[in-house]
C-alpha positions as CSV (number, residue, x, y, z in Angstrom):
1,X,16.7,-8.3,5.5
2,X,13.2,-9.8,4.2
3,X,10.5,-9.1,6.7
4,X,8.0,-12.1,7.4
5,X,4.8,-10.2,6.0
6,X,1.1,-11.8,5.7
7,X,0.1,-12.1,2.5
8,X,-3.0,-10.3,1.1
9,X,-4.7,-11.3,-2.5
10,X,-6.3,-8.5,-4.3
11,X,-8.3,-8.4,-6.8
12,X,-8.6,-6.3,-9.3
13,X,-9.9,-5.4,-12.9
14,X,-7.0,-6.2,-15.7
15,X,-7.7,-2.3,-16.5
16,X,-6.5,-0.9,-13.1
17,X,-3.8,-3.7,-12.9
18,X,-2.6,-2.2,-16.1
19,X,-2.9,1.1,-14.8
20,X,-1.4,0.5,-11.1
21,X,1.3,-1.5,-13.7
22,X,2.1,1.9,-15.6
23,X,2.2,4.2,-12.2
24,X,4.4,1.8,-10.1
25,X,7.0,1.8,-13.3
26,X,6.9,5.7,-13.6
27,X,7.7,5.7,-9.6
28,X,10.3,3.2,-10.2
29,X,8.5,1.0,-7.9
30,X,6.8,-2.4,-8.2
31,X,3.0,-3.3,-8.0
32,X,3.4,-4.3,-5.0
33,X,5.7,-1.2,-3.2
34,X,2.5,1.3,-5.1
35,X,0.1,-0.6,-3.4
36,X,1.8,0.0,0.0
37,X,3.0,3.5,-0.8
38,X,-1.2,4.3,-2.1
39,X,-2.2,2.2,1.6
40,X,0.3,3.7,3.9
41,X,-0.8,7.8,2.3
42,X,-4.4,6.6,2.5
43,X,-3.6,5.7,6.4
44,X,-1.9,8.8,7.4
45,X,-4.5,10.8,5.8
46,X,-6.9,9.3,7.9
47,X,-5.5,9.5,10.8
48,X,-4.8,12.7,10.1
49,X,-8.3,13.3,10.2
50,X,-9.8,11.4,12.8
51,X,-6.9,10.1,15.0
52,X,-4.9,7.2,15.4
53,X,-5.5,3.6,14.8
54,X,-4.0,2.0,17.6
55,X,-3.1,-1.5,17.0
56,X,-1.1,-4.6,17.8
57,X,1.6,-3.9,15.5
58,X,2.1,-0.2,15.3
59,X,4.9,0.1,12.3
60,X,4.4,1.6,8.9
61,X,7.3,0.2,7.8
């Protein structure tokens, strides 16, 4: 089932599009799963680190 996510634009150089295009295809993911898969690693490293971010919506789904 299709979760009811916000959207988010992003912005990026055509370079590291292309780039982020290459590494999501050698994962066998798309653009947009890399992104979460590089945001959701970046989050539990940092939390990691220097605790947990509580918020309103605690899933990592």
């Amino acid at each position: 089932m299709r979760k009811n996510y916000p959207r988010f634009t992003l912005r990026v150089s055509p370079t590291t599009l292309e780039k982020l295009a290459y590494i999501a295809e050698y994962h066998g993911r798309t653009k947009n799963k890399e992104i979460e898969f590089i945001l959701k690693k970046q989050i539990m490293e940092f939390e990691r680190l220097y605790g947990i971010i509580e918020t309103d919506n605690d899933d990592l789904d």
